[in-house]
LOMI-368612 format. One record per residue: residue in three letters; x, y, z of N, C-alpha, C in turn. Coordinates in steps of 0.2 Angstrom, whole numbers, plus 5000, padded with zeros to 4 digits. Layout:
BEGIN
ALAXYZXYZXYZ;...
This chain:
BEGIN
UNK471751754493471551684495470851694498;UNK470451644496469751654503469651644509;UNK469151664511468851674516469351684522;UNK469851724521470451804523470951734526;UNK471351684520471751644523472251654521;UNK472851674525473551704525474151664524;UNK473751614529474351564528474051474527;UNK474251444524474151384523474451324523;UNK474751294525475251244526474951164524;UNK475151134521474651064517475051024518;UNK474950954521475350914522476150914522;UNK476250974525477150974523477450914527;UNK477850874527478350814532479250854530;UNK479350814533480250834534480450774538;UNK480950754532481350704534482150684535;UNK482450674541483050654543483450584542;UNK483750574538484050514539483250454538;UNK483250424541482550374542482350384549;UNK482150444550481750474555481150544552;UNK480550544553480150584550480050614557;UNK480250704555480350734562479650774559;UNK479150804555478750834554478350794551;UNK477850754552477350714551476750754545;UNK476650744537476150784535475650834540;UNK475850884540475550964545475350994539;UNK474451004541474251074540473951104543;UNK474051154544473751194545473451264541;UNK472851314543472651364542472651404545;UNK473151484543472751554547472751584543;UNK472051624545471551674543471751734547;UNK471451804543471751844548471351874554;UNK471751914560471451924564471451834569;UNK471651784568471851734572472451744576;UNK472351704582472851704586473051644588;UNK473351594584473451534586474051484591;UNK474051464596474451434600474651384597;UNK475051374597475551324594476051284599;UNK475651214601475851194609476251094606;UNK476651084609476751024609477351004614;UNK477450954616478050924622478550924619;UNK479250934620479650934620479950894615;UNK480250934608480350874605479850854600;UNK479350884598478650874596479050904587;UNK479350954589479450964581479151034579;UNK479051084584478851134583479051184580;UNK479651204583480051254581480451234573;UNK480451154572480551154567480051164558;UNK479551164563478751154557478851244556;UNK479251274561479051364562479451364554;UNK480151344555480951354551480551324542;UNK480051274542479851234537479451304534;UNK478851334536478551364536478851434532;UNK479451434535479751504533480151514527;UNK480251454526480951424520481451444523;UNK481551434532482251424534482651344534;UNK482251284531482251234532482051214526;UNK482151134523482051114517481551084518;UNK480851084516480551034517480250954512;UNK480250914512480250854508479750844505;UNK479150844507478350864503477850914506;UNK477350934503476750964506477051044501;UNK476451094503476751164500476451194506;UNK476951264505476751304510476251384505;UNK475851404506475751474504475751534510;UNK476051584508475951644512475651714508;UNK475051734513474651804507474651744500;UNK474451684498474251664492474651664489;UNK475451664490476051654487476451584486;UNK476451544483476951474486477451484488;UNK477851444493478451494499479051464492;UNK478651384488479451364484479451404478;UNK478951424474478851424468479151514468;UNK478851544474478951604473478951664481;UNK479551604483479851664489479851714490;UNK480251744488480051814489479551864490;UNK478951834485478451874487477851834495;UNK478151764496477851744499478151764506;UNK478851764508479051784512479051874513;UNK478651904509478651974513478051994514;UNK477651944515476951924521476951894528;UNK477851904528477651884536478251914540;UNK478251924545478451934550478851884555;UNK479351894560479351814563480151834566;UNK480151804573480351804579480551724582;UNK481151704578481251624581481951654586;UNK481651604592482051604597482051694600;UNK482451724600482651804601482751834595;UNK482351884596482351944593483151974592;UNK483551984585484451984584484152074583;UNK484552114589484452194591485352214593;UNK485352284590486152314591486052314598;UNK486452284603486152324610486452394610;UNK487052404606487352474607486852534603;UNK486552534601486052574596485552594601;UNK485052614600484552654600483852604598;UNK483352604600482752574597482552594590;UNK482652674590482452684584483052674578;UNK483752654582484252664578484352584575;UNK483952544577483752474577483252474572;UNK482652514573482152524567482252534560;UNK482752594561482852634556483452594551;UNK483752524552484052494547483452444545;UNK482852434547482352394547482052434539;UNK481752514539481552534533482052544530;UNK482752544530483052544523483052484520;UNK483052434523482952364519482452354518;UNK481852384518481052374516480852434511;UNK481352484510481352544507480952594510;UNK480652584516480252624518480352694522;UNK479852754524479952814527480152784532;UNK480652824536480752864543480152854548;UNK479652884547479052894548478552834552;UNK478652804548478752704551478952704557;UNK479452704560479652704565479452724571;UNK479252794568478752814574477952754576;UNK477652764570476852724569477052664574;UNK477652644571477752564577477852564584;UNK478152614583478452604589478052634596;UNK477452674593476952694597476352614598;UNK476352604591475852514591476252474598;UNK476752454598477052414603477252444608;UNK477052524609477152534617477952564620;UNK478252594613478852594614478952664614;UNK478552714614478452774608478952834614;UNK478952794622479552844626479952834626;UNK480352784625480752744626481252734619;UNK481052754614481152724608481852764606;UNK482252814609482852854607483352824610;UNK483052784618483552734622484052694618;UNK484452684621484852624618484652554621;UNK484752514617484452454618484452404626;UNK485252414627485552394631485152384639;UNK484852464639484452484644483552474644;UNK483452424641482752384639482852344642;UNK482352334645482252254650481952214646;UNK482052144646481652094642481152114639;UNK480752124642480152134640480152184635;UNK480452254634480752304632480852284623;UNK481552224625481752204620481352154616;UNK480752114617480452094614479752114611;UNK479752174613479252234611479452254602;UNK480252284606480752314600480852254594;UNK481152174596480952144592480052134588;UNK479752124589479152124586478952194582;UNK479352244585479152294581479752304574;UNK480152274574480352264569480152184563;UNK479652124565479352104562478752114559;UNK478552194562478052204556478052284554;UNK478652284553478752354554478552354544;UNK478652324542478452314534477552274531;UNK477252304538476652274538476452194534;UNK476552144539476552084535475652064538;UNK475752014535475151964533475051934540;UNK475651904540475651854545476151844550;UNK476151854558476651864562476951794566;UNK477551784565477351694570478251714575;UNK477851694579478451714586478451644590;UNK479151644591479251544593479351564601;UNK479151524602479151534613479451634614;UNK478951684612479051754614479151754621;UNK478751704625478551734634479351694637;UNK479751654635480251624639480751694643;UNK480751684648480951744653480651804657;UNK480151804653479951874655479451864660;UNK479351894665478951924669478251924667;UNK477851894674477051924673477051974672;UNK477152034671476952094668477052094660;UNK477852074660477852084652477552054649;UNK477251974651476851924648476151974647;UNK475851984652475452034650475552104645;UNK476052104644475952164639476152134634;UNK476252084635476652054627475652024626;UNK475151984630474551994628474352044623;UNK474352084626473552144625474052174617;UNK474652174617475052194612474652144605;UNK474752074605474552034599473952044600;UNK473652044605472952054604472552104600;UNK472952194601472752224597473152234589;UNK473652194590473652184581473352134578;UNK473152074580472452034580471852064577;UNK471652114583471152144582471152224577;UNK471552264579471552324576472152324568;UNK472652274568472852264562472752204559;UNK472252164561472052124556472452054555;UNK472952064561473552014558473351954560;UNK473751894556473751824560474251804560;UNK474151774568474751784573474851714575;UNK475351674576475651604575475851634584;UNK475751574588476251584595476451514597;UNK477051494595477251434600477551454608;UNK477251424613477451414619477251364623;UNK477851344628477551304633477251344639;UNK476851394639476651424646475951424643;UNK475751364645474951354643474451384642;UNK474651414653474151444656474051524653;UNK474551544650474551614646474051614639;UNK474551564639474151554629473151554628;UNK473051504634472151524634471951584633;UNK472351614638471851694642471951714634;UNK472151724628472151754623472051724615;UNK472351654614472251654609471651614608;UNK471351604601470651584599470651524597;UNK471251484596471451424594472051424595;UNK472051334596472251294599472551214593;UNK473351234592473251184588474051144590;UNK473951074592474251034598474750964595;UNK475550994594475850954590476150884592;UNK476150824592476650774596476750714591;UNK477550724591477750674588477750684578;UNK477850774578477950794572477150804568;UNK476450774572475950744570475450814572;UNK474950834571474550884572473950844575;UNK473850824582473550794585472650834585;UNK472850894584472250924588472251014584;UNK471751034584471851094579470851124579;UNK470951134584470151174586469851244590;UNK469451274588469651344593469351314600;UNK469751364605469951344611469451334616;UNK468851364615468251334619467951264616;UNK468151254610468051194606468451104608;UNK469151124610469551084611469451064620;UNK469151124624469051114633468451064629;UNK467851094627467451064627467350994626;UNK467650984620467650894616468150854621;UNK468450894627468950824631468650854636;UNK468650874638468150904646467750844652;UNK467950844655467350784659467050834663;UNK466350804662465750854666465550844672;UNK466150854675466250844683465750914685;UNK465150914692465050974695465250954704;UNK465251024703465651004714465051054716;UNK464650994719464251034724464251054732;UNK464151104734463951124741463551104742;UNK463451054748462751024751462951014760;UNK462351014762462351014770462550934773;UNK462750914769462850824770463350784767;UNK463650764768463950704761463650634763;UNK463250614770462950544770462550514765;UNK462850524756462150514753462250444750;UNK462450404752462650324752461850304746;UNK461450304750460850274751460250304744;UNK460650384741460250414739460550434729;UNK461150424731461550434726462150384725;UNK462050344717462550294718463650304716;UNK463350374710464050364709464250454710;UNK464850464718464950514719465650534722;UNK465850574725466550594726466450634730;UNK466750634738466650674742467350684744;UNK467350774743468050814741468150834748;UNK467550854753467850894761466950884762;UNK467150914770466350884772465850934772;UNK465850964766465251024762465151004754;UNK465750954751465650964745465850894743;UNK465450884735465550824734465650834726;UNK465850784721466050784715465550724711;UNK465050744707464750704703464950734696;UNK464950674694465250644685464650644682;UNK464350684678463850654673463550704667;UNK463150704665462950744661462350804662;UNK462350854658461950914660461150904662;UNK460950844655460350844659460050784665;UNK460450754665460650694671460450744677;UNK460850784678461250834685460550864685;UNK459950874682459350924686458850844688;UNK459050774687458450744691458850734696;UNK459650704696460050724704459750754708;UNK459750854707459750904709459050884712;UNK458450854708457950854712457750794717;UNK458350734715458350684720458350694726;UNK458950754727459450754733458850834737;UNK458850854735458050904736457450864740;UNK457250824737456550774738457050734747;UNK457750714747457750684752458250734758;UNK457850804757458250844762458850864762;UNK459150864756459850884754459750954754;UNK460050984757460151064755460851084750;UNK460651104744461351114739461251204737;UNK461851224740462151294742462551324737;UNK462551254731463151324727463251244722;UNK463351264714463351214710464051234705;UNK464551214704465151214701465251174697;UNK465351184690465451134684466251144685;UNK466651084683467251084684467751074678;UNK467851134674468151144668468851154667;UNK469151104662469751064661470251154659;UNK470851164661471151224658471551174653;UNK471751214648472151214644472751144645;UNK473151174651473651114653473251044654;UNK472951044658472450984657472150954652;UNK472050974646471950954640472450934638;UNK472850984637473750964635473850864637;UNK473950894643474350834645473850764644;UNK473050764644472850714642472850684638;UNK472950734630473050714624473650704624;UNK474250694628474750694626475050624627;UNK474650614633474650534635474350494633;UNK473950524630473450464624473750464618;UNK474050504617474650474612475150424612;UNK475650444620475950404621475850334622;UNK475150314624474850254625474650214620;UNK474650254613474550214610474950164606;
């Protein structure tokens, strides 16, 4: 496929009864992507993952994987990916690698494998243990090391972080990051843990109501909804007389709305009338804050 597109999804919908629960979705990943995959409750996410995969039937649109159609030729398009809906299904009486090791006889693959993965996902001391004595995070290592233990295309994990602990969410990062980066992969992550989803993924693509509201990379999406609030430190907030539109937050700082180049004749207004300004703060929107805006401008319409 060109310019390195692994996955492709073209207007797929899915429909219930006289209820359309997946709205025409497409999307794109390329490899080496990391895309967050965000929507409220009910939005249709986990079922676009099941569409995507051929665990679902879907009514129109086509899916390609690695350049395969998922209808016309499953099989080959389904051994480009990888994928983790809900929880990882692990022996817990077994062994990590004894968990591995029925992984390469269904894919035909060396023994050897097992080691390679099990070191990429941070399991390499760990791996003779039996499952049982994995802590979450543990166990969701070992699951993803068996979705790509047959080196796929494309890896997609539905809500991976539910449960796990700041550290594991942390390892669970820097883990997709470096198969991102060092294998290349493109990697699908539905969650509602917003604030995690920034710190790593490169895009952002924002489901409601079955519909693909928003689908831009992540400095991209802050920026186009972002309001250009700055909060400055200044020796005053008396500034009635000299500034008409402002927002005094505590008695050092105040909040002005307006634009970049607006804010340097301010800056030289409040200067010329004995204002002293000690520290200048642009106030940029996180992640969740985007979320919830688009989510409500939906709902209002």
């Amino acid at each position: 496929m060109s310019n390195n597109i692994v996955l492709e999804c073209n207007n797929i919908w899915k429909k219930i009864g006289h209820h359309v629960i997946v709205n025409d979705v497409s999307l794109l990943l390329r490899q080496g992507d990391i895309l967050g995959f965000i929507g409220p409750n009910g939005a249709g996410k986990t079922t676009t993952i099941k569409l995507m995969l051929g665990l679902q039937f879907f009514n129109g649109g086509s899916v390609k994987i690695g350049g395969y159609d998922l209808r016309k030729d499953f099989v080959s398009a389904i051994s480009n990916v990888g994928a983790i809906i809900e929880n990882p299904d692990l022996y817990m009486y077994m062994s990590g690698y004894e968990n591995l090791k029925i992984c390469t006889k269904l894919y035909g693959l060396s023994e050897d494998r097992i080691l390679e993965v099990a070191k990429l996902v941070g399991l390499e001391n760990r791996i003779h243990d039996k499952v049982k004595k994995y802590s979450l995070g543990m166990r969701q290592r070992l699951g993803i090391a068996q979705a790509i233990i047959h080196r796929p295309k494309v890896l997609i994990l539905d809500e991976p972080m539910n449960g796990l602990d700041p550290e594991g969410i942390k390892d669970l990062k820097v883990l997709l990051e470096k198969l991102a980066s060092e294998e290349n992969m493109a990697i699908l992550v539905s969650s509602h843990i917003l604030s995690e989803l920034e710190n790593f993924c490169n895009r952002i693509c924002i489901l409601v109501k079955g519909k693909i509201v928003q689908d831009l990379k992540i400095d991209e999406i802050k920026e186009k909804l972002a309001n250009l609030n700055y909060i400055l430190e200044v020796n005053r907030i008396d500034l009635h007389e000299i500034l008409y539109h402002f927002e005094v937050i505590d008695e050092n700082h105040i909040k002005i709305n307006t634009t970049k180049d607006k804010l340097a004749n301010i800056l030289k207004t409040l200067l010329l009338n004995d204002v002293d300004i000690y520290e200048i703060k642009k106030e940029v929107n996180s992640l969740e804050d985007v979320f919830l805006k688009v989510t409500k401008d939906i709902s209002n319409d």
